[in-house]
DSSP file (Angstrom, degrees, kcal/mol; ACC not computed):
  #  RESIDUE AA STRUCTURE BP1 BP2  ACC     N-H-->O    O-->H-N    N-H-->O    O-->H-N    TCO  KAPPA ALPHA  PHI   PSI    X-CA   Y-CA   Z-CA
    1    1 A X    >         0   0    0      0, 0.0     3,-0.9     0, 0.0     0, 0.0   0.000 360.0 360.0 360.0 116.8   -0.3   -3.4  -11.8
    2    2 A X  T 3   -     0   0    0      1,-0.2     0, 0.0     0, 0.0     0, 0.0   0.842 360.0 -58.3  56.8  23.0   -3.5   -5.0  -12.5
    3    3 A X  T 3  S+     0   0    0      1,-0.2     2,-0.4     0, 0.0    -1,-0.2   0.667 101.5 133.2  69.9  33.9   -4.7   -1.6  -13.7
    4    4 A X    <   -     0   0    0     -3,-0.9    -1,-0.2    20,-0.0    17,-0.0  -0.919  53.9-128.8-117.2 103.8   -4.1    0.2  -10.8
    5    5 A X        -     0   0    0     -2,-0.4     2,-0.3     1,-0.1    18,-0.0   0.254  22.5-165.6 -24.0 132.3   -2.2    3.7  -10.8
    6    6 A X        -     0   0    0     15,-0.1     2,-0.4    16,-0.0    15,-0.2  -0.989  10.7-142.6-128.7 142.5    0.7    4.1   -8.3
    7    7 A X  E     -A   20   0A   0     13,-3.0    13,-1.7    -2,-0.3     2,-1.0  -0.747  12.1-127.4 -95.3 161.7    2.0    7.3   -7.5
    8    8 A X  E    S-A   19   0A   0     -2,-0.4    11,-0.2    11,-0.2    10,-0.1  -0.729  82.2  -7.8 -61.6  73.8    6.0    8.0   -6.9
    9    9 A X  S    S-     0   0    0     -2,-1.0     2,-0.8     9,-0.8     9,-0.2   0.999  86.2-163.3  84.2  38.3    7.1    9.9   -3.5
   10   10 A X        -     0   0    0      7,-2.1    -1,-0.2    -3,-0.3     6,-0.1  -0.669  12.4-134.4 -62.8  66.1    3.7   10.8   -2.2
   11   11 A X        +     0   0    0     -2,-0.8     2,-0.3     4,-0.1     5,-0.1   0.218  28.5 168.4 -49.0 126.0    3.2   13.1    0.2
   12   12 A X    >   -     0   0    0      0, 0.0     3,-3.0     0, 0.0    -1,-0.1  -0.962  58.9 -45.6-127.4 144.4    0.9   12.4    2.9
   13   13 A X  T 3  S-     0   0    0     -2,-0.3    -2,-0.0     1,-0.3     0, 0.0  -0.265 118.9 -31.6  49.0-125.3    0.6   14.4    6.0
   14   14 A X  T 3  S+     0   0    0      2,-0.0    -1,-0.3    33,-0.0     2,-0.1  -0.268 129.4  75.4-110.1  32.5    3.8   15.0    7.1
   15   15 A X    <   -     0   0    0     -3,-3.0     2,-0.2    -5,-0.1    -4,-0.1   0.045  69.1-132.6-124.5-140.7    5.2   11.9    5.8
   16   16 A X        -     0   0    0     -5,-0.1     2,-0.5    -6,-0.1    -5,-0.1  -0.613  14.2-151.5-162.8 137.1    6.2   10.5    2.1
   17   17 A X        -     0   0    0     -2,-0.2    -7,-2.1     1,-0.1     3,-0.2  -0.962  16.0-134.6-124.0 127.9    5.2    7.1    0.9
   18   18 A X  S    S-     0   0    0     -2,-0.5    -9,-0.8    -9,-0.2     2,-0.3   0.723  85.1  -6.6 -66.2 -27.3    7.4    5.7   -1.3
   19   19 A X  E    S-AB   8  28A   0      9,-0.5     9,-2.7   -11,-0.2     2,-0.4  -0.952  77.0-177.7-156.3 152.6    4.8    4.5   -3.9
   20   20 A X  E     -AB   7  27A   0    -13,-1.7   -13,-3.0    -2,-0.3     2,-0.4  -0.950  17.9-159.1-157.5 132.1    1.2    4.8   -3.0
   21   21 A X  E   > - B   0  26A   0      5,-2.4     5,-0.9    -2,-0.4     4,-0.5  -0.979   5.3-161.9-126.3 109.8   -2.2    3.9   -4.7
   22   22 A X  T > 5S+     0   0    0     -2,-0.4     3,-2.4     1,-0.2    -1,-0.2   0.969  91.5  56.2 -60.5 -52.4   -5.7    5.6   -3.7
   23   23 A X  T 3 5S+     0   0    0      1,-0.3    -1,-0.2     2,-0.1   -19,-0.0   0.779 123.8  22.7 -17.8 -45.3   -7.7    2.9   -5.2
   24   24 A X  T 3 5S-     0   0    0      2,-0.2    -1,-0.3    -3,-0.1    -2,-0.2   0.582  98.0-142.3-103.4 -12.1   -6.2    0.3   -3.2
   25   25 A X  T < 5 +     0   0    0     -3,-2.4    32,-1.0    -4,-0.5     2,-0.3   0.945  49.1 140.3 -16.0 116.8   -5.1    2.6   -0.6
   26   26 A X  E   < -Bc  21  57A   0     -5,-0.9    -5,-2.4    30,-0.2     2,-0.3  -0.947  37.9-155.9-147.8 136.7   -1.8    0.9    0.0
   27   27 A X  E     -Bc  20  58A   0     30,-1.8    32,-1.5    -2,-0.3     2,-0.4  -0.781   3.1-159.0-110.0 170.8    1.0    2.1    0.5
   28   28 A X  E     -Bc  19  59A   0     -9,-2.7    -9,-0.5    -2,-0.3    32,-0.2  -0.827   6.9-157.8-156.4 135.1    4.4    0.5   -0.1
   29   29 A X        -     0   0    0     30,-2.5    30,-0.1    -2,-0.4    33,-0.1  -0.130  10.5-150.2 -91.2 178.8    7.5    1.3    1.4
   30   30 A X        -     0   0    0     30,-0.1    32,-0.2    -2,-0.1     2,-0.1  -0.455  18.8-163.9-178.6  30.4   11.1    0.7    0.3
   31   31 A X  B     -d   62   0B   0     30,-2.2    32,-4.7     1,-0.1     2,-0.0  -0.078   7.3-176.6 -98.1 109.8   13.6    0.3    3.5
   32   32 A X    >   -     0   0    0     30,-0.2     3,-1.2    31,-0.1     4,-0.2  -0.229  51.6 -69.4 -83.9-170.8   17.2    0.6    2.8
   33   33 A X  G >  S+     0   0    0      1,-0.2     3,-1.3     2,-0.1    -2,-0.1   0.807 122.5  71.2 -78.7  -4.3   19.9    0.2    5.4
   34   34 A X  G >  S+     0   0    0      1,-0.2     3,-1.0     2,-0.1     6,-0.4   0.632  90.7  64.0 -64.7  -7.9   19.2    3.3    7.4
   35   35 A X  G <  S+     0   0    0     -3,-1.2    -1,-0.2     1,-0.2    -2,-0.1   0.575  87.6  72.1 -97.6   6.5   15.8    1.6    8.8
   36   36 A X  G <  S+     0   0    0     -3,-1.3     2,-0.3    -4,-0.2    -1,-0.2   0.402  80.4  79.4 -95.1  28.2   17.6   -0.8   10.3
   37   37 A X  S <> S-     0   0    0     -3,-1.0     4,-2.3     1,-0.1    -3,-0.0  -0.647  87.9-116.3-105.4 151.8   18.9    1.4   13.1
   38   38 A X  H  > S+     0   0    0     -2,-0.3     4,-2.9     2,-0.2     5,-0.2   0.956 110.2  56.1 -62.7 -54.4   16.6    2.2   15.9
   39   39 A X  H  4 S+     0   0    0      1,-0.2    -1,-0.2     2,-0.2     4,-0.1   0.961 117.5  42.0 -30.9 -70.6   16.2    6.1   15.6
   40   40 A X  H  > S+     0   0    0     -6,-0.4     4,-1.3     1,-0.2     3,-0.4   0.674 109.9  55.5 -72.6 -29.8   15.0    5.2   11.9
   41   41 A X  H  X S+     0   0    0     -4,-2.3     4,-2.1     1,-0.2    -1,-0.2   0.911 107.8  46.8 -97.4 -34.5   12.9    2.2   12.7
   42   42 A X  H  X S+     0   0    0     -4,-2.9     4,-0.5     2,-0.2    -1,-0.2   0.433 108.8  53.3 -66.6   9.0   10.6    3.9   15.3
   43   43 A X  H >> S+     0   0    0     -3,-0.4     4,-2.0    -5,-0.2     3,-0.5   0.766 108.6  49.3 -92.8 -37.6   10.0    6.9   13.2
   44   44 A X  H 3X S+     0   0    0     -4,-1.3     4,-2.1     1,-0.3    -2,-0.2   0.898 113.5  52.5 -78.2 -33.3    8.8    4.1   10.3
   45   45 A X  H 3< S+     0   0    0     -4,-2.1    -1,-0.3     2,-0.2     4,-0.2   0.926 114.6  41.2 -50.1 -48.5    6.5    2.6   13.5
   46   46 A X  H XX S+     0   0    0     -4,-0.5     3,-3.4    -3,-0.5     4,-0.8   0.975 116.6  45.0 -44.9 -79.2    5.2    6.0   13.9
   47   47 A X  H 3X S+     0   0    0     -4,-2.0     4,-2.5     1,-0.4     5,-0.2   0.758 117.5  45.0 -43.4 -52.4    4.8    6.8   10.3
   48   48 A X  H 3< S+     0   0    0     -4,-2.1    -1,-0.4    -5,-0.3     4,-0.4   0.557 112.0  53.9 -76.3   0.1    3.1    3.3    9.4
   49   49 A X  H X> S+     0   0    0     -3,-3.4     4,-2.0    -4,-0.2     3,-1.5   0.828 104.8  52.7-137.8 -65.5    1.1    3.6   12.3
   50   50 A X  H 3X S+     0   0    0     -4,-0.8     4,-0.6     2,-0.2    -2,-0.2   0.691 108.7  52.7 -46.6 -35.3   -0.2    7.2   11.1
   51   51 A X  H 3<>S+     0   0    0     -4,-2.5     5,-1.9     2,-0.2    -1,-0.2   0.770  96.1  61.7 -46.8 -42.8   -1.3    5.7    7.8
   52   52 A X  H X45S+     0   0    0     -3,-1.5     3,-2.8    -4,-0.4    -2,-0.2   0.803  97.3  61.3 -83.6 -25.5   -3.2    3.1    9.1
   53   53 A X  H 3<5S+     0   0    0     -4,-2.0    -1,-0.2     1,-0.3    -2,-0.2   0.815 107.1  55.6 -50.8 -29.3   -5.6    6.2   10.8
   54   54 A X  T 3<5S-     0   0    0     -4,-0.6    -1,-0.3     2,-0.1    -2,-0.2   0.097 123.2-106.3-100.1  26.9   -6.1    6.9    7.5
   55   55 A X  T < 5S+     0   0    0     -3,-2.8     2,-0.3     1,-0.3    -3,-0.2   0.519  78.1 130.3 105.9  -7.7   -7.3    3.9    6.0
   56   56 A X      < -     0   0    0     -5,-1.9     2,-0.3    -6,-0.1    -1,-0.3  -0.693  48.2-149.2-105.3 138.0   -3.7    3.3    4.2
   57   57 A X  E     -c   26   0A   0    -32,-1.0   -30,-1.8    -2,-0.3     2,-0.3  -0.749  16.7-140.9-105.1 152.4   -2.4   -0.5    4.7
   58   58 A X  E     -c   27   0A   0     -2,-0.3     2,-0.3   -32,-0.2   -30,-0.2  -0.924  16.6-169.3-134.9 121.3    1.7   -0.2    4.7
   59   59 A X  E     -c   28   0A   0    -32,-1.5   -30,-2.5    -2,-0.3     2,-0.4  -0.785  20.6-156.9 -78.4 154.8    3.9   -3.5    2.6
   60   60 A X        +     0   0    0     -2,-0.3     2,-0.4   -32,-0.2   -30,-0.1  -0.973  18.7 178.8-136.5 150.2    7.0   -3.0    3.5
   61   61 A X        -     0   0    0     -2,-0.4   -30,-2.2   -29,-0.0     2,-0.3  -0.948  24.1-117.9-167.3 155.3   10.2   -4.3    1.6
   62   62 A X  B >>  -d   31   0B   0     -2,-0.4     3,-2.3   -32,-0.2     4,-1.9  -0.876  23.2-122.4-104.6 127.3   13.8   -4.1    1.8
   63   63 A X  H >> S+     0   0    0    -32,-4.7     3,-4.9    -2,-0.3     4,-1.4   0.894 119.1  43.7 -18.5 -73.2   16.0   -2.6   -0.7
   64   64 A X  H 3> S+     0   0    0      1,-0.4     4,-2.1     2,-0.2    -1,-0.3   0.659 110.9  58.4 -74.4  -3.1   18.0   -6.1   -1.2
   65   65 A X  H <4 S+     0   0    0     -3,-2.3    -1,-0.4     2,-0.2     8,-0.3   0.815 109.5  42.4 -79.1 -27.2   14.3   -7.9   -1.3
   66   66 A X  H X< S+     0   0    0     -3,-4.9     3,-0.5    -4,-1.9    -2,-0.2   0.951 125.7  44.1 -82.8 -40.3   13.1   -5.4   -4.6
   67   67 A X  H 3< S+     0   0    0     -4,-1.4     3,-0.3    -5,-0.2     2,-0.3   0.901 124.5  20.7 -59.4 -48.2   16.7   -6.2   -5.9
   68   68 A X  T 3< S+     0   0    0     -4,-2.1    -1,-0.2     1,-0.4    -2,-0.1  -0.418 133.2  29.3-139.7  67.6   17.5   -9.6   -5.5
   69   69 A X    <   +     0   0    0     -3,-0.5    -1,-0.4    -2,-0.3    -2,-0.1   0.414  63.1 152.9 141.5  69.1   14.1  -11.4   -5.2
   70   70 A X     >  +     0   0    0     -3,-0.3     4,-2.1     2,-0.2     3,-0.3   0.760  68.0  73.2 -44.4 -65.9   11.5   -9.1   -7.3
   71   71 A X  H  > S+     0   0    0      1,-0.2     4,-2.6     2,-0.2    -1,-0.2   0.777  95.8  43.6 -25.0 -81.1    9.6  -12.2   -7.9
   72   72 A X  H  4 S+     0   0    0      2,-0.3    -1,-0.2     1,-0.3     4,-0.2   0.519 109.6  52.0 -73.2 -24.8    8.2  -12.5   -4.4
   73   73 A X  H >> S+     0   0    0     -3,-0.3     4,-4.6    -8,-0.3     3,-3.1   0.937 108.1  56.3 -80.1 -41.1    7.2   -8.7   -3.7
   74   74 A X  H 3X S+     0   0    0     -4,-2.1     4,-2.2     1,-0.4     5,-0.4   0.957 106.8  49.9 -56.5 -47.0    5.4   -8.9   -6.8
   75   75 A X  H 3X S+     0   0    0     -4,-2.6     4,-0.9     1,-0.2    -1,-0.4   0.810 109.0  48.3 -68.1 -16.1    3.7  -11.6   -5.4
   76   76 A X  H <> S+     0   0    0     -3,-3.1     4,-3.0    -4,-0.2     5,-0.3   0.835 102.9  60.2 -90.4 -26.6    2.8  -10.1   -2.4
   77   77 A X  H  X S+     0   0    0     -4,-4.6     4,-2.4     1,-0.2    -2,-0.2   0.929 112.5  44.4 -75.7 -23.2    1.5   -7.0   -3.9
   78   78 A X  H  X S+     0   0    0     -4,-2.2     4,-3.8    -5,-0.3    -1,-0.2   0.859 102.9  55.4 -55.4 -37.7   -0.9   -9.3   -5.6
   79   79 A X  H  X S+     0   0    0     -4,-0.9     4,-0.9    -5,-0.4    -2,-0.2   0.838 112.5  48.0 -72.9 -28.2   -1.9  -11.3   -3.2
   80   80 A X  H  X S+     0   0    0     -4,-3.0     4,-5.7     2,-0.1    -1,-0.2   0.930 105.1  61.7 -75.7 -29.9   -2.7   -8.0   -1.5
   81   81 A X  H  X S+     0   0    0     -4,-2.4     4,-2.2    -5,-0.3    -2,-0.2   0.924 108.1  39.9 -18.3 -75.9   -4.3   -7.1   -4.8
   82   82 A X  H  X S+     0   0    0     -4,-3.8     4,-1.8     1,-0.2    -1,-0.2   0.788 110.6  57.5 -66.6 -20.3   -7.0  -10.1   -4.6
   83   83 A X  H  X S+     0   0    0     -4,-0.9     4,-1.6    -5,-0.2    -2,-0.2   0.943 107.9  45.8 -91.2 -47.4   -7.6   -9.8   -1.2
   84   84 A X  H  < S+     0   0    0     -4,-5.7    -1,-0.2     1,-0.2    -2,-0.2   0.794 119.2  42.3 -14.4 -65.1   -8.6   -6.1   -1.7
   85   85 A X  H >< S+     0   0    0     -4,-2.2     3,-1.8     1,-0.2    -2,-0.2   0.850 106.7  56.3 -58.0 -53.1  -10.7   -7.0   -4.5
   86   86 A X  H 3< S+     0   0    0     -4,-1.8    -2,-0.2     1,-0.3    -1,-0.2   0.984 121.9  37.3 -58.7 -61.7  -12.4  -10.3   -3.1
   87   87 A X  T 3< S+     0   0    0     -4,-1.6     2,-0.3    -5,-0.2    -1,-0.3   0.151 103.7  64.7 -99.6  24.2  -13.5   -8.0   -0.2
   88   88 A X  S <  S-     0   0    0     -3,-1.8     2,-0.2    -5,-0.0    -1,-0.1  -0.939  81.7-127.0-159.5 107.9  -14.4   -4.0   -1.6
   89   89 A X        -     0   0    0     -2,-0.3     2,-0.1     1,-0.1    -2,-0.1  -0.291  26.1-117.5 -48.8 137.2  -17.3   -4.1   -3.7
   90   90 A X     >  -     0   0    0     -2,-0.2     4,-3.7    -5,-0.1    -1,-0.1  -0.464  30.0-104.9 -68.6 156.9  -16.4   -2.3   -7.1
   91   91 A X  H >> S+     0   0    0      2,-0.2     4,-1.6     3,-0.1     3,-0.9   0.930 117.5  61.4 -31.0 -99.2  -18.5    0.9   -8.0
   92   92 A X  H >> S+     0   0    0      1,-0.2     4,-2.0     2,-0.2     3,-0.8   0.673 103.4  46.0  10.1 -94.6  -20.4   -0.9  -10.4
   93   93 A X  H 3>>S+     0   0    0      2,-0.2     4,-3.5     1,-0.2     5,-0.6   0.931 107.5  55.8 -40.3 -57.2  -21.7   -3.2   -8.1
   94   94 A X  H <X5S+     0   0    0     -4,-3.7     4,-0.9    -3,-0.9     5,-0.3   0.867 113.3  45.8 -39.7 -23.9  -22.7   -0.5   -5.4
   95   95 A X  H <X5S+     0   0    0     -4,-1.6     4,-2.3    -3,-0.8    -1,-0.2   0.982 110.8  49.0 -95.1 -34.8  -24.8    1.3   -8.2
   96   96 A X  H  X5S+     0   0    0     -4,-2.0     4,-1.1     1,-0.2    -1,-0.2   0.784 115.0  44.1 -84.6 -30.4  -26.4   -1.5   -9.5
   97   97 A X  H  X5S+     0   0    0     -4,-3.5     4,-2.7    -5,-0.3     3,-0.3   0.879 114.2  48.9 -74.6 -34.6  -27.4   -2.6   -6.1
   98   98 A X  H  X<S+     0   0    0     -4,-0.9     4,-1.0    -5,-0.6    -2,-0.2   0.995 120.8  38.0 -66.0 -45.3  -28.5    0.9   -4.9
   99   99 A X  H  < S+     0   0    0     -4,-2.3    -1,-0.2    -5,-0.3    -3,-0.2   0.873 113.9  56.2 -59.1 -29.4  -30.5    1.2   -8.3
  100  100 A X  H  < S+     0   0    0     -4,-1.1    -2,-0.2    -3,-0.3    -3,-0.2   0.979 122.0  30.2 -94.2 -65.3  -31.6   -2.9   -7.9
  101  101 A X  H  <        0   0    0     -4,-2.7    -1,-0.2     1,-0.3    -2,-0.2   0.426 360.0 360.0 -85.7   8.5  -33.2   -2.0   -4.1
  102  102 A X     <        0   0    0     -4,-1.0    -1,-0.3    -5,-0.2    -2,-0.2   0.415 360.0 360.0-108.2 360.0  -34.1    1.6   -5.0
């Protein structure tokens, strides 16, 4: 998406992230109906919580939202997309300014 690499079933820590991009770091989860049980939804508090020490911003999505209303995660993972972008210089730019003041 938007030329950006996702991995599958990443292991991080002690965790797994269901799709996950170092570039962007983002992760994005996947919640089926076991994370709406309590047990399940404070481990995913933990877990999302543990990510964010490392830099990694967590969307989160519901099975029946990647099934039956595609449309709208795709829109969110864009919108996180631009937001990224608009606000982390590319490479490029960092070298051309470190060469421009150097």
């Amino acid at each position: 998406m938007y030329g950006y690499d996702f991995d599958r079933q990443k292991p991080i820590d002690n965790y797994i992230l269901d799709f996950f991009c170092h570039d962007l770091m983002l992760g994005i989860e996947v919640d089926g109906y076991s994370h709406e049980f309590l047990e399940v939804y404070n481990k995913d508090v933990i877990k999302e919580a543990k990510m964010n020490e490392f830099g990694i911003t967590v969307l989160r999505f519901s099975d029946y939202q990647v099934m039956k209303d595609t449309e709208n995660v795709i829109r969110a993972v864009e919108q996180y997309i631009l937001e990224f972008e608009e606000h982390t210089p590319r490479e490029i730019e960092v070298r051309f300014i470190y060469l421009w003041i150097n």
